[in-house]
C-alpha positions in Angstrom: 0.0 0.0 0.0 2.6 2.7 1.1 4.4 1.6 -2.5 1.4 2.3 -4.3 0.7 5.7 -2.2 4.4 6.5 -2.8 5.1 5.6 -6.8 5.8 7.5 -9.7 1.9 7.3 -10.9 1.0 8.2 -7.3 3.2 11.2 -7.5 1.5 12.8 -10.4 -1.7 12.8 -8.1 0.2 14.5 -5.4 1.5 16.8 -7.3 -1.8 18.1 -8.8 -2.7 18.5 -5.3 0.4 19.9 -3.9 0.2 23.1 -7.1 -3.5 22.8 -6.4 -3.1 23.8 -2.9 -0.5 26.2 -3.5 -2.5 28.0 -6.2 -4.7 28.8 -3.5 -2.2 30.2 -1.0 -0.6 32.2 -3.8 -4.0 33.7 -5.1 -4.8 35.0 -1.0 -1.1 36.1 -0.3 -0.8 37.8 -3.7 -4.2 39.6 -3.5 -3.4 40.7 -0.2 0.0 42.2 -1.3 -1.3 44.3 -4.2 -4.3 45.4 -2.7 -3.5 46.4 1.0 -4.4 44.0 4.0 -4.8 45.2 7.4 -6.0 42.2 9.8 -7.0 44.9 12.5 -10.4 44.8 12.3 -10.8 40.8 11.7 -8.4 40.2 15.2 -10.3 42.8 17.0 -13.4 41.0 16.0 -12.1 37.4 16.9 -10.2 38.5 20.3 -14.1 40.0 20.7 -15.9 37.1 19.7 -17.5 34.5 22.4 -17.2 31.7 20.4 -13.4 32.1 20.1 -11.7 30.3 22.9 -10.5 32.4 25.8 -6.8 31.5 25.4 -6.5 32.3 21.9 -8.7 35.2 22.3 -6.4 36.4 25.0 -3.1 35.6 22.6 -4.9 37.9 20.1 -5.2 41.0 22.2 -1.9 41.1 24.1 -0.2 39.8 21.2 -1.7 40.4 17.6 -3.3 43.3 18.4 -0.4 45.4 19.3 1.7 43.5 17.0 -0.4 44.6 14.1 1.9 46.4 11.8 4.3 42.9 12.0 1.0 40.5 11.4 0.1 43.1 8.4 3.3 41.8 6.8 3.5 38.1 8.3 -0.1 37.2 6.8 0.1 38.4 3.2 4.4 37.2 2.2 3.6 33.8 4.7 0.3 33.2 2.2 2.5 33.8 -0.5 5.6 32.2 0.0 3.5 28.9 1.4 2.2 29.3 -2.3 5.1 29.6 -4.2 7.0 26.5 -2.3 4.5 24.3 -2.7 4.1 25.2 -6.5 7.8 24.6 -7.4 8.1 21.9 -5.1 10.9 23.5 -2.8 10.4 23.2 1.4 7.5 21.3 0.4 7.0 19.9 4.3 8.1 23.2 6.2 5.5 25.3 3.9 2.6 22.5 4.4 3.3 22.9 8.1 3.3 26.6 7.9 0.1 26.8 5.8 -1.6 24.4 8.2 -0.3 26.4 11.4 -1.7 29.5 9.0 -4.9 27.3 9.0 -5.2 26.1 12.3 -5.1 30.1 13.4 -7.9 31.1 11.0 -10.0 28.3 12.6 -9.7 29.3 16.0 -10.1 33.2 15.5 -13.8 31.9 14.2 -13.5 31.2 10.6 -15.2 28.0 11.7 -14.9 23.9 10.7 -16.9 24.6 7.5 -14.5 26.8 6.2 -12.1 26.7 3.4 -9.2 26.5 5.9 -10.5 23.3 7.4 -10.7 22.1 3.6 -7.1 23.2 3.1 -5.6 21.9 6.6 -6.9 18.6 5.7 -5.4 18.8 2.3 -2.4 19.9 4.0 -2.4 17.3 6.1 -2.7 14.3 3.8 0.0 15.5 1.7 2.2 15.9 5.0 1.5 12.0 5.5 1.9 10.7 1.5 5.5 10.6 1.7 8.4 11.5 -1.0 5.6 10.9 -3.4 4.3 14.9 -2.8 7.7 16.3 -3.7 8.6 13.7 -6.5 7.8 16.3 -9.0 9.0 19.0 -7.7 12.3 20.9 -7.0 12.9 19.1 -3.2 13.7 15.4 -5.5 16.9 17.5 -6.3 17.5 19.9 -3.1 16.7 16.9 -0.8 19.8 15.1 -2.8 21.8 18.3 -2.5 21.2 18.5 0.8 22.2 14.4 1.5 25.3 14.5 -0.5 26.7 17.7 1.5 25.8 15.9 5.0 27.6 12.8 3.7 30.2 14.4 2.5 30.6 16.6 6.1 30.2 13.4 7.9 33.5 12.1 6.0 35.2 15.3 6.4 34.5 14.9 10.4 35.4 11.1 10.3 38.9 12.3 9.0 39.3 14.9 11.4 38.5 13.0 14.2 40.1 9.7 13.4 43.7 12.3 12.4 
């Protein structure tokens, strides 16, 4: 089963997901970018809201709140960077984590379990368990080798110095 999940064919299934899903963190980052975004008014109305649990409404008005400015930036280039990753296939698992945690946050400020979020967390989430088969297509088959060879070659490097 995990072969099957995992293959070549397999992989051209997660990848349509995996650009999918990125298409749709480009479009809200990029959208955000060129036309303003000021999360103000939504925190204010979440850290507000009773159905929004005390602890994260609490978070949200002695942290978000007077952290504004920062968030106004964070949202927007974290939207669109989560996007762009998971198009091109590079830091495939660190931008599914971040666009779930991104997720996640919407969820509990009130967006609600019916949302689009939930939709894209469990998306998220499914291609965080598939395996090398999300990123088989995608620019982390070759950085992920990159990234082996220079710890294996470091690791001999070290071997020598020690064993000298």
């Amino acid at each position: 089963m995990i072969k099957l999940i995992q293959g070549k064919k397999m992989a051209i299934v997660w990848t349509i997901v995996r650009v999918w899903l990125g298409l749709q963190w480009i479009e809200a980052g990029y959208l955000k970018i060129k036309h303003g975004f000021d999360a103000g008014g939504f925190i204010q109305a979440a850290a507000d809201s009773p159905s929004v649990l005390s602890w994260y409404a609490s978070f949200l008005k002695k942290v978000a709140l007077p952290n504004i400015e920062l968030f106004n930036i964070l949202v927007p280039w974290g939207e669109f960077l989560v996007g762009l990753g998971l198009i091109v296939g590079l830091a495939t698992i660190p931008a599914l984590i971040a666009g779930a945690f991104m997720n996640v946050n919407f969820i509990m400020a009130g967006v609600g379990l019916n949302s689009l979020d939930m939709k894209l967390f469990v998306v998220a989430m499914i291609l965080l368990l598939v395996g090398a088969g999300r990123h088989y297509y995608g620019l982390d088959r070759f950085a992920i080798r990159y990234i082996k060879a220079l710890g294996t070659k470091n690791d001999t490097v070290n071997e020598i110095n020690v064993s000298a």
